[in-house]
C-alpha positions in Angstrom: 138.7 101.3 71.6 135.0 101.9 72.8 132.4 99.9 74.1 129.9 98.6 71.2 126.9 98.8 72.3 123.8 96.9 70.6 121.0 98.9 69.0 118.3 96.8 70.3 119.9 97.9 74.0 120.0 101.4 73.2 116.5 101.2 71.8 115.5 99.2 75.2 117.4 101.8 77.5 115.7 104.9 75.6 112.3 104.0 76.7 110.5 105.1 80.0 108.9 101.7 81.0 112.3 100.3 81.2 113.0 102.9 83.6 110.1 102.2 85.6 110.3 98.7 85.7 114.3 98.7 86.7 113.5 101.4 89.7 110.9 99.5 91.1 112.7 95.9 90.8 115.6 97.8 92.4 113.3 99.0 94.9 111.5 95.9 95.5 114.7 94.1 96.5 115.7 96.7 98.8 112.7 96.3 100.4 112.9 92.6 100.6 116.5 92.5 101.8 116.2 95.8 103.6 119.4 97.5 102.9 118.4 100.8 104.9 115.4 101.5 107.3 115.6 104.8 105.0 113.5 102.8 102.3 110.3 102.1 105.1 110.1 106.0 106.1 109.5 107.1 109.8 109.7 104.8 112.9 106.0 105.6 113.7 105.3 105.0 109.8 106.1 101.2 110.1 105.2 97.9 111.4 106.4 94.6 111.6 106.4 92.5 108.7 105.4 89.3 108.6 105.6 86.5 105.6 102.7 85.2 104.3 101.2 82.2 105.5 100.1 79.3 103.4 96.5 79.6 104.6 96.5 82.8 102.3 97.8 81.5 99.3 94.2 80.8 98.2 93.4 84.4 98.8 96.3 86.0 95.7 94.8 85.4 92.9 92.4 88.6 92.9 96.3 90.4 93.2 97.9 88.3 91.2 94.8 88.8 88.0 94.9 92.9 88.9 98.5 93.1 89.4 98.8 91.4 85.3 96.2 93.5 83.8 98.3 96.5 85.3 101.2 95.4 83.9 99.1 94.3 80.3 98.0 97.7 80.2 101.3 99.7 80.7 102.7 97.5 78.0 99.9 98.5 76.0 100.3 102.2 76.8 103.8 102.1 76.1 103.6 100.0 72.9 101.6 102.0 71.0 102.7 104.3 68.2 100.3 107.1 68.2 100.5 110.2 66.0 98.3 112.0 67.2 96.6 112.5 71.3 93.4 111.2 71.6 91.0 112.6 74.4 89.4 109.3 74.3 92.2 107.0 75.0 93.7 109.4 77.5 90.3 109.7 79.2 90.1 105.7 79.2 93.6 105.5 80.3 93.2 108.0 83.3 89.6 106.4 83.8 91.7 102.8 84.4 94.0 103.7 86.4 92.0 105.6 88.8 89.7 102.7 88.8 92.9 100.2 89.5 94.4 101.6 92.4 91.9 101.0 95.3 90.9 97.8 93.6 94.8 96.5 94.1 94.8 97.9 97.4 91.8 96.4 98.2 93.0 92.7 96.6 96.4 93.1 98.9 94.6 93.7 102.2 92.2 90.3 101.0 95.4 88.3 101.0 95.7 88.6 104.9 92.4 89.6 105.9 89.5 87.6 104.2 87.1 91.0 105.3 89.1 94.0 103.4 86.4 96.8 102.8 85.8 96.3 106.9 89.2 96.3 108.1 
């Protein structure tokens, strides 16, 4: 007597963005309850964390509108059923994300400091 297990999960479990998205939640909420000092590297690699404070909340929304279009576009990538590579998407792809990842960093430092480029 064996376990029946659902197509629709085994479809779900077969695919990389599920992966992805599972380690970093798992990640996430060992950082947030932080289950091992393993997780934030080196003593001389950390500091002290602080919550943010209300006066900030104003400040998210350029994280929160980059942080959705990342997530958009990895669903996108994903979600496509290509035959075929296509030097154009891959360059527009690659083009994105290196585009992306300062402009997140960059929206995360805003949140606590209203200068981010001179910080």
């Amino acid at each position: 007597m064996g376990v029946q297990i659902s197509r629709a999960v085994r479809d779900l479990v077969r695919r990389p963005l599920f992966w992805a998205v599972l380690l970093t939640l798992l990640y996430l909420v060992g950082l947030a309850t932080r289950v091992s000092p393993y997780l934030f590297g080196p003593e001389e690699w950390r500091w002290r964390g602080r919550p943010p404070s209300p006066t900030t909340f104003p400040r998210w929304w350029p994280a929160l509108v980059l942080l959705a279009l990342y997530l958009l576009f990895a669903f996108w990538v994903d979600g496509r059923e290509v035959r075929h590579r296509s030097g154009r998407r891959e360059a527009f792809s690659l083009a994105f994300l290196v585009l992306m990842a300062p402009l997140i960093q960059v929206a995360l430092v805003y949140i606590h400091n209203p200068y981010p480029v001179v910080a």
